[in-house]
C-alpha positions in Angstrom: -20.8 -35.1 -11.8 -19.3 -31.8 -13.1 -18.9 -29.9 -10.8 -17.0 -30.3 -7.5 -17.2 -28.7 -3.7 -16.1 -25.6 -2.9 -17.2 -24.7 0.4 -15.7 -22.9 3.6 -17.3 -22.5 6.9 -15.1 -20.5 9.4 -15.6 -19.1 12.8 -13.6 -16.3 14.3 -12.6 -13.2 15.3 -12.5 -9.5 12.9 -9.0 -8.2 13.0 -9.8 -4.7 11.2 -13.4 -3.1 10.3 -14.1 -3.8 7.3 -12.7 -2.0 4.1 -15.7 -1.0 1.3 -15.1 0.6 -2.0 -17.2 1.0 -5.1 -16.3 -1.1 -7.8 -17.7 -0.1 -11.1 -21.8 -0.6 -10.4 -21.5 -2.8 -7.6 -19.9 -2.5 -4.0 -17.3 -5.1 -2.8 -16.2 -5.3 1.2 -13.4 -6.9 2.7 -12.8 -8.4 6.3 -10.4 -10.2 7.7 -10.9 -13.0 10.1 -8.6 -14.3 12.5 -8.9 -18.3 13.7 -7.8 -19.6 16.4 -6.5 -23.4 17.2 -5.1 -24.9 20.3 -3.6 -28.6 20.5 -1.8 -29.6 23.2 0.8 -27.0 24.2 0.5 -24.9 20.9 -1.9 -22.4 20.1 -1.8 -21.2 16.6 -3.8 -18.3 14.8 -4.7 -18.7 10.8 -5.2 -15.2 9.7 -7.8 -15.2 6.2 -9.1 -12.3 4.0 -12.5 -12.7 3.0 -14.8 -10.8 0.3 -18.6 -10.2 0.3 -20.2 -8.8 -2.8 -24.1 -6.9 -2.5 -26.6 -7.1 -0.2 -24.8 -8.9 2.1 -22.2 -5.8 2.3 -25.3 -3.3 4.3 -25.2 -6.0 6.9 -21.4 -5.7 6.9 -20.9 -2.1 6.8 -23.6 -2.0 9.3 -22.6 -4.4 12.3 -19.0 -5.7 11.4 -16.0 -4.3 13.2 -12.6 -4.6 15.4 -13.0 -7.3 17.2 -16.5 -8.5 16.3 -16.8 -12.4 16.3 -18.1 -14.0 12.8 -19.4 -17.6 11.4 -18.3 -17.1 7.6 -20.0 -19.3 4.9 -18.3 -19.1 1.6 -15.9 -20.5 -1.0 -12.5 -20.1 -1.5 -10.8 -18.1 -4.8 -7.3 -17.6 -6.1 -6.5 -14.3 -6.7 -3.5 -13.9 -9.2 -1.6 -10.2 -10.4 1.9 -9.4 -11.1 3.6 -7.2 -8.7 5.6 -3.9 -9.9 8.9 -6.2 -10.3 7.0 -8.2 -13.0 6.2 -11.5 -11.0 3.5 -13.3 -10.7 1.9 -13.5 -7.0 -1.2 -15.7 -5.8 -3.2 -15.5 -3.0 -6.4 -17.2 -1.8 -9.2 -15.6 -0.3 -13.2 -16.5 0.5 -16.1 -15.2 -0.7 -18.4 -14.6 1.5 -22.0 -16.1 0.9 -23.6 -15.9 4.5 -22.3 -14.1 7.8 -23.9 -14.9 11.1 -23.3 -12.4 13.6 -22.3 -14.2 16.9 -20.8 -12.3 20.4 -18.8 -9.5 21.0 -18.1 -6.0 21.1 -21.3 -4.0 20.6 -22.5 -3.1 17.4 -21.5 -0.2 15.6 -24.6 1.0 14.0 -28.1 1.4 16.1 -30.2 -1.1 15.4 -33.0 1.1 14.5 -30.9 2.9 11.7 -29.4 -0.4 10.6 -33.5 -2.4 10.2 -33.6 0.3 7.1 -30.9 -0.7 5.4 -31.9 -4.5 6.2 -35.9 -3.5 4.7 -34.5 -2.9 1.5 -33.2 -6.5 0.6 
């Protein structure tokens, strides 16, 4: 076996609407999801930064936003640059390979304008 697993499958809450730019021909998106955990006395919240790349960025720009509630399929990736003072920082984030939208605030988008953009996958 060569290869090994790299999968993520999180469930939680958007913190921001998402942030879209062009990047050379293609289109990247980020969103950040929040996670929540309780045990015992102690809740704790696991705040992650996650990336989607094409298609999947219409349904993104489209329904995501403030406070939406996500199921995020994905993998994880270790971003790596070197700040302004010269050193070297790391941070992980996950691509995004599948979004279900679950419950929430209402959507952003109508849903009329929003089956275009979906009829052009």
């Amino acid at each position: 076996m060569s290869d090994n697993m790299n999968k993520v499958i999180m469930q939680g809450n958007l913190t921001k609407d998402a942030e879209c730019q062009d990047v050379g021909n293609s289109r990247v998106c980020k969103i950040n999801l929040a996670c929540n955990r309780s045990y015992k006395d102690v809740k704790e919240t696991c705040f992650i930064e996650c990336i989607s790349w094409g298609n999947l960025n219409k349904v993104v720009e489209a329904y995501t936003h403030k406070g939406k509630s996500v199921l995020i399929e994905g993998r994880l990736k270790l971003d790596t640059w070197t700040s302004k003072d010269g050193e070297k920082r790391y941070k992980h984030v996950v691509v995004v390979e599948n979004l279900v939208l679950l419950g929430g605030p209402g959507e952003r988008k109508p849903v009329s304008d929003a089956n275009e953009d979906l009829n052009q996958f």
